[in-house]
N, C-alpha and C positions, 0 to 999 in steps of 0.2 A: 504494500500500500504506500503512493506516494502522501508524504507531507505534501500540504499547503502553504503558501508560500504568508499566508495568513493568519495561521494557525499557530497558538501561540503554544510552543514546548520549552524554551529555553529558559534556565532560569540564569538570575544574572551575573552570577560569577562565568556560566559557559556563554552567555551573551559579548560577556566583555573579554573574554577571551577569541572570541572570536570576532569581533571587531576591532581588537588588537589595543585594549582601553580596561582602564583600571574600572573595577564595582563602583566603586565611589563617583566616578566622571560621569556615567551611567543613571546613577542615582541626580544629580547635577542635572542633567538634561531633560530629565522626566519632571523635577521640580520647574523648569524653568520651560516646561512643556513643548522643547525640540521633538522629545518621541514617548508615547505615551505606551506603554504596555499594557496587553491584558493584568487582570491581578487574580491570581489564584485564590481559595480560602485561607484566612488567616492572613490577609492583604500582600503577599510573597507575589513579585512581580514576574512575570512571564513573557518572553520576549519571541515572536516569530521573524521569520526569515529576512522577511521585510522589513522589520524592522530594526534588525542586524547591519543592514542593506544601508538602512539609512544613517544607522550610524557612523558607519564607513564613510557616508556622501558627506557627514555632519565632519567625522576628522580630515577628510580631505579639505572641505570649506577652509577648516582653522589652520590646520598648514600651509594654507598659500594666504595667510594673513590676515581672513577672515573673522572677525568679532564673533562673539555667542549673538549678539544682538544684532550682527548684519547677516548672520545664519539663518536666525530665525525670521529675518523677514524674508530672506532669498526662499527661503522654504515654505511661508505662507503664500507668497510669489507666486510658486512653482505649483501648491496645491492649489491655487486661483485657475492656473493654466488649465490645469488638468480638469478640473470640471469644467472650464470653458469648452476647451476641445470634446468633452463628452458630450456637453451640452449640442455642439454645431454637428456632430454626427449624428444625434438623435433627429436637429432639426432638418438634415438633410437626407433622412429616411425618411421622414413628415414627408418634406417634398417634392421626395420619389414617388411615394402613396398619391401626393395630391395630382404629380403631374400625369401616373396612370390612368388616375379616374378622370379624368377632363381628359385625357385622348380616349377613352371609353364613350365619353359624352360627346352627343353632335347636337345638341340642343344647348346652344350658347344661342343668349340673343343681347343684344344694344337699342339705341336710339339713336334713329338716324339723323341724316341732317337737317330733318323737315319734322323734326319729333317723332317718325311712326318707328313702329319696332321693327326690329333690321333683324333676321336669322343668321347670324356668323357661322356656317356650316361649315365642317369641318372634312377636306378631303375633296373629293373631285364633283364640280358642281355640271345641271346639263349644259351642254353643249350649245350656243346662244345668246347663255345668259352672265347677264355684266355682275360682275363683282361687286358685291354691297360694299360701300361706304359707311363707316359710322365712327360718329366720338363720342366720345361717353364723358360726360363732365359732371365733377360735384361742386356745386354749390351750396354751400352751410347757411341755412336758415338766420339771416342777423336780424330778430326783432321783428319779423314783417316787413323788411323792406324789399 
C-alpha cells in the first residue's frame, strides 16, 4: 500500500531528520505557522510527506537569505497561486461545458436592427438567403429616462 503524500505518519524527531533540521526549528515553524501538522492524540504532532516537502522549500528559502517572515509570505504567495490556478481550470471546464451546449443549440436569437427578432442560426443557412444582421445593446434603466 502506497502512502499518501498527505497522510500524516511522521512524527517529529523523523520529520526533522529528514528535512535535515533540528525538532526544535520544526516546533518554530509550526508556532509561527510556516507548516502546520496533523496532531495525533495526546496533541504529539504528525508530519506527512508534504509536509516534509515543504520544509525543505522553507530551508532552502533561509539559505539563500531569506527571512522567516519573507518565507512566510512567499508561501502565503505561493498558496494564493495555487488556488488561483485551481480556480481558472475549474473555470475553464465551466466553459468547455458552456461552449458544448451553445454548439448543441441552434436556437440563438437577437434584435435586429429594426427591433424584430433576428434567429442567429447556427451552421449552414438555405441557399438565397442573406445573413441576418443584429446588435444587441444594453441599456440600464437611469430613473425613467
Amino acid at each position: 500500500m502506497a502512502l499518501g503524500s498527505d497522510r500524516p505518519v511522521y512524527v517529529i524527531s523523523i520529520a526533522a531528520e529528514l528535512a535535515g533540521m533540528h525538532p526544535q526549528t520544526l516546533r518554530q515553524y509550526d508556532r509561527m505557522g510556516l507548516v502546520e501538522p496533523s496532531r495525533a492524540p495526546g496533541r504529539a504532532r504528525r508530519y506527512s510527506q508534504r509536509d516534509v516537502e515543504k520544509l525543505q522549500e522553507i530551508q532552502d528559502l533561509s539559505q539563500a537569505g531569506v527571512s522567516l517572515e519573507g518565507i512566510k509570505r512567499i508561501m502565503g504567495l505561493q498558496n494564493q497561486l495555487d488556488e488561483m490556478h485551481a480556480r481558472m481550470q475549474e473555470m475553464a471546464q465551466e466553459l468547455d461545458v458552456a461552449h458544448a451546449k451553445l454548439a448543441e443549440s441552434s436556437r440563438v436569437f437577437a434584435a435586429g436592427s429594426r427591433g424584430e427578432v433576428v434567429h442567429l442560426a447556427r451552421g449552414k443557412r438555405p441557399a438565397g438567403k442573406p445573413r441576418s444582421q443584429a446588435v444587441v445593446l444594453y441599456r440600464p434603466n437611469r430613473g425613467g429616462k
